[in-house]
N, C-alpha and C positions, 0 to 999 in steps of 0.2 A: 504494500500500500504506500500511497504517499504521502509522505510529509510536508504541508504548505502550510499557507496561512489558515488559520481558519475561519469563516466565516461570523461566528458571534464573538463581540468583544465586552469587556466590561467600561463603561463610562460613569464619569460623574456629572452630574450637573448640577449649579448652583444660579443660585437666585439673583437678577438681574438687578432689581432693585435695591437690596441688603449691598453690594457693589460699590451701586454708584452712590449710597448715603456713606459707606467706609470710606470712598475717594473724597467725596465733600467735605469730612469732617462737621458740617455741620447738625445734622443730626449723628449723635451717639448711638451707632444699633450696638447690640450687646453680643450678636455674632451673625456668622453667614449661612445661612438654612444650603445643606446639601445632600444631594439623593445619587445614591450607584443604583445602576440599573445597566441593563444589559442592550445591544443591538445587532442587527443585522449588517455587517460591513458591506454586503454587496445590494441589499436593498435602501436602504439609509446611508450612501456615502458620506454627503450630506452634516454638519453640526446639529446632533437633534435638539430641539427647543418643545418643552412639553410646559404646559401651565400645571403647577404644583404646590399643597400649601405650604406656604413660608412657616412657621411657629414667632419670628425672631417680628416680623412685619404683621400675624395674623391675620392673613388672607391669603387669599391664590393670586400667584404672580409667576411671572412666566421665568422657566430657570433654562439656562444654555448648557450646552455641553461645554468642560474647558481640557483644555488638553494638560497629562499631567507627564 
């Protein structure tokens, strides 16, 4: 058999919003809401962006995938 890449990988993705208030320093967030989850590399090339709840901002806000 062969050995390649394989097609599901592990990603994380964090909250977009929690971000850009850490860059600003003006609002104080107390941390950055992040979720692993898994993808299809060959059908999702692609940065996945999934809306997810934040705990840190309490609500759903849209978090990206970051490369680590």
């Amino acid at each position: 058999m062969a050995t390649g890449k394989k097609p599901r990988v592990t990603v994380i993705l964090e909250c977009t919003s929690c971000v850009q208030n850490s860059a600003n320093k003006s609002k104080k967030s107390p941390g950055i809401s992040r979720y692993i989850t898994q993808k299809n590399r060959h059908n999702t090339p692609d940065p996945l962006e999934l809306r997810k709840f934040c705990r840190y901002c309490y609500k759903h806000t849209m978090h990206r995938e970051i490369n680590k």
